[in-house]
LUMVO-37828 format. One record per residue (C-alpha): residue in three letters; x, y, z. Coordinates in Angstrom, 3 decimals, decimal comma, m for minus. Layout:
resn / xx / yy / zz
ALA / X / Y / Z;
...
***
This chain:
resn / xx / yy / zz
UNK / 2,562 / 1,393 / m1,806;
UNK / 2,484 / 1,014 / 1,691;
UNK / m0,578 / 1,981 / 3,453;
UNK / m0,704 / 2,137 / 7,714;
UNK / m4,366 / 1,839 / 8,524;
UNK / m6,153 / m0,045 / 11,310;
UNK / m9,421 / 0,296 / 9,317;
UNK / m8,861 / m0,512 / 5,632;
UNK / m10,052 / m3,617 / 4,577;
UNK / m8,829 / m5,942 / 1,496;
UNK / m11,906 / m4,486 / m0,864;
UNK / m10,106 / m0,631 / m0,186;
UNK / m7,461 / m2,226 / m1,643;
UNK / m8,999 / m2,766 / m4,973;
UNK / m10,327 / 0,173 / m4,379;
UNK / m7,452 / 2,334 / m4,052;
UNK / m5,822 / 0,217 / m7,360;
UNK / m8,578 / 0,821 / m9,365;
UNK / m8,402 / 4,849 / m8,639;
UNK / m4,593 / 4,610 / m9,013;
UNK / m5,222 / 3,110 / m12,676;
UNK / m8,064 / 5,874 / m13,618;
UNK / m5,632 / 8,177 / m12,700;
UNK / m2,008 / 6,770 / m13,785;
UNK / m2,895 / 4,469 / m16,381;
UNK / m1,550 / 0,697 / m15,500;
UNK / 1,275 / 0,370 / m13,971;
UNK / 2,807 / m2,465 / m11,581;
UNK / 1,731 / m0,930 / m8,158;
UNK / 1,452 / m3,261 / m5,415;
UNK / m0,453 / m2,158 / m2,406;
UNK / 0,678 / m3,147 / 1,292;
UNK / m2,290 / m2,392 / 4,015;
UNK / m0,419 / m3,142 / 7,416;
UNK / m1,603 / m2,140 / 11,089;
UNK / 1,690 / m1,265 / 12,611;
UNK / 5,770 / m1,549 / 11,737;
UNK / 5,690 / m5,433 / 13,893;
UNK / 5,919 / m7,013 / 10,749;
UNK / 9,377 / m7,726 / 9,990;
UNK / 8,581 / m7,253 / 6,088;
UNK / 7,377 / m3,895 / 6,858;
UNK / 10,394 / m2,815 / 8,691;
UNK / 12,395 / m3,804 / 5,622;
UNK / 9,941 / m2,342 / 3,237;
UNK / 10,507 / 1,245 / 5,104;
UNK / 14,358 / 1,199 / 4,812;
UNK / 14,115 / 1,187 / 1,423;
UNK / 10,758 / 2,905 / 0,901;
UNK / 10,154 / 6,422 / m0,618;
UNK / 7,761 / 8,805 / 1,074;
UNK / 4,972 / 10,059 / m1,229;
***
């Protein structure tokens, strides 16, 4: 999951995994907070991602 927020912080993270697990059961999600698309990881990440 990849999450575009200038004020999320590493803690909303666990956050947001531990309300995805209450509410899915576990499953492998791994949770990206970025600021912007300057990362070049990011830009690959949204060629392949899927919008929820």
């Amino acid at each position: 999951m990849l999450i575009f927020s200038y004020k999320l912080k590493e803690e909303d993270r666990f956050r947001i995994k531990r309300d995805l697990w209450e509410q899915i059961g576990e499953q492998k999600i791994d949770i990206i907070i970025v600021r912007d698309e300057s990362d070049p990881f990011t830009r690959i990440v949204l060629k392949e991602a899927v919008l929820l």
